[in-house]
C-alpha positions, -999 to 999 in steps of 0.1 A, spaced: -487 52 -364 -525 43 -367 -551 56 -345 -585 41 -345 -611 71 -341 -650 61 -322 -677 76 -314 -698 79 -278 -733 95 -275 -725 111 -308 -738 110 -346 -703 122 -363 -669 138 -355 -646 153 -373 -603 152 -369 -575 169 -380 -534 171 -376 -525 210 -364 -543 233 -380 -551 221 -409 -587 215 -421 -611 189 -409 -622 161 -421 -656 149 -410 -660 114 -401 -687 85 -386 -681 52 -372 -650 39 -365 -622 51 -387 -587 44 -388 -563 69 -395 -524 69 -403 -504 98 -387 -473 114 -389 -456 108 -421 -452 145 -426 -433 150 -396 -399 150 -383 -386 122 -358 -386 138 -327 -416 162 -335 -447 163 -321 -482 156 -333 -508 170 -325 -543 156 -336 -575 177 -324 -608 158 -325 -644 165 -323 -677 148 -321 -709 161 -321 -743 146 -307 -780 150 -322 -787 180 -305 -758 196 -323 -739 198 -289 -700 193 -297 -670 183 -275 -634 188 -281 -604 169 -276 -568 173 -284 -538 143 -282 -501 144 -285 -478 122 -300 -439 122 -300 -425 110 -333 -398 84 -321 -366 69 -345 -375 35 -361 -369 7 -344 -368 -14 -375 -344 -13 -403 -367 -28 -432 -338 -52 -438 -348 -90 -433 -330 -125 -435 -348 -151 -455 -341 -191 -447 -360 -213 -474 -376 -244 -449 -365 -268 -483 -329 -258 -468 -336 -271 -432 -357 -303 -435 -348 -313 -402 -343 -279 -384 -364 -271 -359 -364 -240 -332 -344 -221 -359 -328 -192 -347 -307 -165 -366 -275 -146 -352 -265 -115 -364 -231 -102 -358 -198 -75 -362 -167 -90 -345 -145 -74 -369 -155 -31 -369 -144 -26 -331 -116 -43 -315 -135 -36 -282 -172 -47 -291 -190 -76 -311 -221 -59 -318 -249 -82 -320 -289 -79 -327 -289 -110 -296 -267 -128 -281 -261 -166 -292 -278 -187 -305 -295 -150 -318 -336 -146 -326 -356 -173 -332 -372 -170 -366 -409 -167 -379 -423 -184 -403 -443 -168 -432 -450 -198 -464 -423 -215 -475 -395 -195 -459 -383 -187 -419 -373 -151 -416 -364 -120 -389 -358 -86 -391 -330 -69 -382 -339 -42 -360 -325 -3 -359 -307 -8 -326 -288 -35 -313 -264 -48 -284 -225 -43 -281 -211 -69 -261 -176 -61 -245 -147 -88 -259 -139 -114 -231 -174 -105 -210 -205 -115 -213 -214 -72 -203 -240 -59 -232 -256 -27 -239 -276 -9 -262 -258 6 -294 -271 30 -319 -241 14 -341 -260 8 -375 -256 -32 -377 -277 -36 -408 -255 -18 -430 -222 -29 -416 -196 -40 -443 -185 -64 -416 -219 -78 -407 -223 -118 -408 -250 -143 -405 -252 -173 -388 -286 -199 -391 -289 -228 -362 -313 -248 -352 -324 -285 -334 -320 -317 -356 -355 -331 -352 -337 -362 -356 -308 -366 -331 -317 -333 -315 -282 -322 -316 -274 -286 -324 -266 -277 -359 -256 -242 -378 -250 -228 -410 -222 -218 -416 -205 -246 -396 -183 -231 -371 -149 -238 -390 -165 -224 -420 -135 -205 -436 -139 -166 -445 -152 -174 -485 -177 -196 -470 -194 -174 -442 -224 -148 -455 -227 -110 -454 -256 -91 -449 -241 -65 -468 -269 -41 -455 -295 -53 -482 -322 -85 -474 -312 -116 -481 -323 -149 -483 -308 -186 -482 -321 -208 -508 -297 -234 -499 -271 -248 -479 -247 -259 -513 -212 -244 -520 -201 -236 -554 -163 -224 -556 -160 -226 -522 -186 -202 -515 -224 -204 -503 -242 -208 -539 -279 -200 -521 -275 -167 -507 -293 -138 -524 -304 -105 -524 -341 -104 -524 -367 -81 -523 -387 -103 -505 -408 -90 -475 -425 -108 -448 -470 -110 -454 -472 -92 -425 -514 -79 -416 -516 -49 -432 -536 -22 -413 -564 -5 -435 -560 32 -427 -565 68 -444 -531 83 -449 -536 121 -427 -512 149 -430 -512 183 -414 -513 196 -448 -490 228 -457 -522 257 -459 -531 284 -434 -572 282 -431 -592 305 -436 -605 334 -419 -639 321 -418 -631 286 -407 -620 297 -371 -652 293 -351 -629 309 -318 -592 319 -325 -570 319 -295 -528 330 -294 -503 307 -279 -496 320 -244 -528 340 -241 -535 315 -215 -563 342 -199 -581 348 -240 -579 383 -234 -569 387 -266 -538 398 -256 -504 381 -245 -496 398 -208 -480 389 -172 -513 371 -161 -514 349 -185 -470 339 -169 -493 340 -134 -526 316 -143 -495 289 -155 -480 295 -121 -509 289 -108 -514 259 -127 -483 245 -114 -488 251 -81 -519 234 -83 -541 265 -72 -559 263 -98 -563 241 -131 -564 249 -164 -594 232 -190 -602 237 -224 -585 259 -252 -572 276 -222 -554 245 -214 -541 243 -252 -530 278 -251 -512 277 -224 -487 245 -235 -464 274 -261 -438 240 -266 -468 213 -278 -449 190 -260 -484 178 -244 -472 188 -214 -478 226 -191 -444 232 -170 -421 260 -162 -407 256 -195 -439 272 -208 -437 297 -182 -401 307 -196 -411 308 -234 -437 331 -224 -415 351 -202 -390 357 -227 -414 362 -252 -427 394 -234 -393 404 -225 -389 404 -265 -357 388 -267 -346 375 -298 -343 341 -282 -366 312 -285 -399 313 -273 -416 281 -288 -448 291 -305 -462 316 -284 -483 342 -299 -486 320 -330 -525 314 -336 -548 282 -322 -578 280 -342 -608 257 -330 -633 248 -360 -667 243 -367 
């Protein structure tokens, strides 16, 4: 994801994924996060920003690294095929896999298609629907519909002309004449048979000119800091900074919870063991077992937080 970085009553800031080291920065940056990460892993960016005076502030955000929702796999239609089309729409579909579910990316007539130069196109996404056989009941599927063996395509539109419905391939279009998607992008160059079979449909590499979004690529990087970069260390679960991981620390989250207190700061950081962005009893637990030293797992607490310079 990008994430556009600014400055308020301040002269520069610096930012950086984890631990890793900082990179200092003024203006308005935009930065791309998380391609070193695992989908379902969270990232944690720590900012700062410093005013003329040389007084700093902190701040830390989370991020949960969710599955695609894309597949990168498009469906080209060349507009020299479809003169007279207009509200062009593509359907996506698997009738044949389950003999319980079509699984479509819409239901009929599909997604209307954008247009990019001289072609319509869509994208077939990650997830799609499964519609039960007889019923018009859909819901969501994780079933992978872009690289289906049994996935088809099916182009309509309006004729600008008698403003009838029209598709390609026509509906008694026999088996050699229907297109695959054959999980690879495709597009339709034209609406000709050869054989018996649709002569203008191609694997391409084609991809849509979407707006590109200037960033800097940041990673968390792969090497403990220094020593000397830590301007205050703190441990996971050392909610107190004692120095020391104890029962109080369990007591001041507790505390936290029960909303007789709040907690601000690195001691805020410290006390959130999972880096889920979130303080709840599950941090209380991981801290808990942690000082019961069971070889279970206790998240990252009494790993080391440092804050830098």
């Amino acid at each position: 994801m990008t994430v556009q970085l600014s400055l308020e009553n301040a002269v520069s800031g610096t930012y950086a994924l984890e631990n890793s080291t900082p990179t200092e920065f003024t203006g308005s940056p935009t930065i791309r996060i998380g391609s070193d990460y695992e989908v379902g892993e969270t990232i944690t960016l720590n900012l700062t920003a410093k005013d003329a005076n040389g007084n700093t502030s902190k701040a830390t955000y989370f991020y949960k690294k969710n599955p695609p929702t894309s597949s990168g796999i498009y469906v080209f239609l060349a507009k020299s095929a479809v003169k007279n089309w207009k509200n062009v729409n593509c359907y996506v579909y698997d009738e044949t896999t389950s003999s319980t579910y079509t699984y479509v990316v819409a239901g009929w007539p599909g997604v209307a298609m954008s247009e990019d130069g001289d072609y319509y196109y869509a994208e077939i996404p990650a997830r799609c629907l499964a519609q039960k056989k007889g019923t018009n009941i859909t819901e969501e599927s994780d079933f992978d519909l872009p690289h289906s063996p049994n996935t088809y395509v099916i182009f309509n539109g309006t004729n600008s002309k008698t403003n009838l419905t029209t598709q390609w391939p026509t509906a008694n279009a026999i088996e050699s004449q229907k297109v695959k998607l054959e999980g690879a992008s495709h597009v339709l160059e034209t609406m000709k048979l050869t054989g018996g079979k649709p002569a203008g449909w191609k694997t391409t590499d084609m991809v849509p000119h979407k707006d590109v979004v200037e960033a800097t690529d940041v990673t968390k990087g792969s090497e403990t800091p220094s020593e000397t970069q830590f301007v205050k260390k703190g441990i996971y679960g050392d909610v107190d900074e004692s120095g020391t991981i104890t029962v109080q620390d369990v007591s001041k989250i507790q505390r936290k919870l029960a909303e007789f207190e709040d907690l601000t700061g690195v001691s805020k950081i410290l006390a959130d063991v999972d880096k889920d962005g979130k303080i709840t009893v599950k941090d209380v637990t991981y801290i808990q077992v942690y000082l019961a030293e069971y070889q279970l797992n206790y998240a990252h607490t009494g790993e080391t937080y440092g804050v830098y310079e």
